[in-house]
N, C-alpha and C positions, 0 to 999 in steps of 0.2 A: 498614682502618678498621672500627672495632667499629659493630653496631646496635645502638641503643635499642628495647629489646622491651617490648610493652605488655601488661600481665599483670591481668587484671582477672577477677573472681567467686574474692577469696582471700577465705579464713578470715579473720572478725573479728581471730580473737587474732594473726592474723600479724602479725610488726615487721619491721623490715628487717634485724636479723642471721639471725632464720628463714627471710624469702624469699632471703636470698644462699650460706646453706647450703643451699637447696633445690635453688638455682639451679646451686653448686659442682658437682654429677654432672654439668654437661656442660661445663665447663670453667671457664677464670678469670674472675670474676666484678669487672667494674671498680666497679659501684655495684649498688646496689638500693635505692630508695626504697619505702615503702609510704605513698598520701596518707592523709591525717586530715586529718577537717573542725578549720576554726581555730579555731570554737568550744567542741567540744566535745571536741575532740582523739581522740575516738576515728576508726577507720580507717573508711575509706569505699569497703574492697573495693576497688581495685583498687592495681598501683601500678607503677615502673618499673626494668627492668633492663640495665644493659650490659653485655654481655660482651664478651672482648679481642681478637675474632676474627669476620668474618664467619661460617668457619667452625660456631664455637663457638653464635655463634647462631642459626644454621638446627640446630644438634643441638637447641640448646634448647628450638625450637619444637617440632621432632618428637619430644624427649620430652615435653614438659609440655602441651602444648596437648591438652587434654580428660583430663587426669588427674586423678585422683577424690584432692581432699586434703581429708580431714578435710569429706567429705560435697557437696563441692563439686568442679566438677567444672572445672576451669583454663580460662580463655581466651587463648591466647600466641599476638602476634601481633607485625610490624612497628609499631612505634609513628610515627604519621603529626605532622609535625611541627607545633604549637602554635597554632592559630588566634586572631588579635588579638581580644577580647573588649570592649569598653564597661564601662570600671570601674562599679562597682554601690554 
């Protein structure tokens, strides 16, 4: 069963074909989402990735986790699952 990795402090310009080629050097990449706000549609720095392997995503983490993209410096980590919010 693949992790959902949480990938937060990306480059504005990133989209989600960039974060999933980013992601390809450590193996198969099942999704990769970058969020944008719903207003404004630009990104909101951070976003989410599954890769097709346990494996695959513990490499992931110990490559990207604190690497320097585009001035910024990666936060990759297990993504912790979804907490019910109070619609707004």
């Amino acid at each position: 069963m693949a992790i959902n990795l949480f990938v937060g402090n990306l480059p504005y310009a990133m989209d989600n074909d960039k974060l999933s080629q980013l992601f390809a050097a450590a193996g198969t990449v099942v999704s990769a989402k970058v969020i944008s706000d719903k207003y404004s549609g630009r990104s909101r720095g951070f976003g989410f990735v599954e890769m097709a392997t346990d494996e695959e995503s513990k490499k992931a983490i110990e490559m990207f986790n604190g690497k320097d993209i585009e001035g910024r410096a990666l936060v990759v980590n297990e993504a912790r699952p979804r907490e019910e919010r109070p619609q707004q």
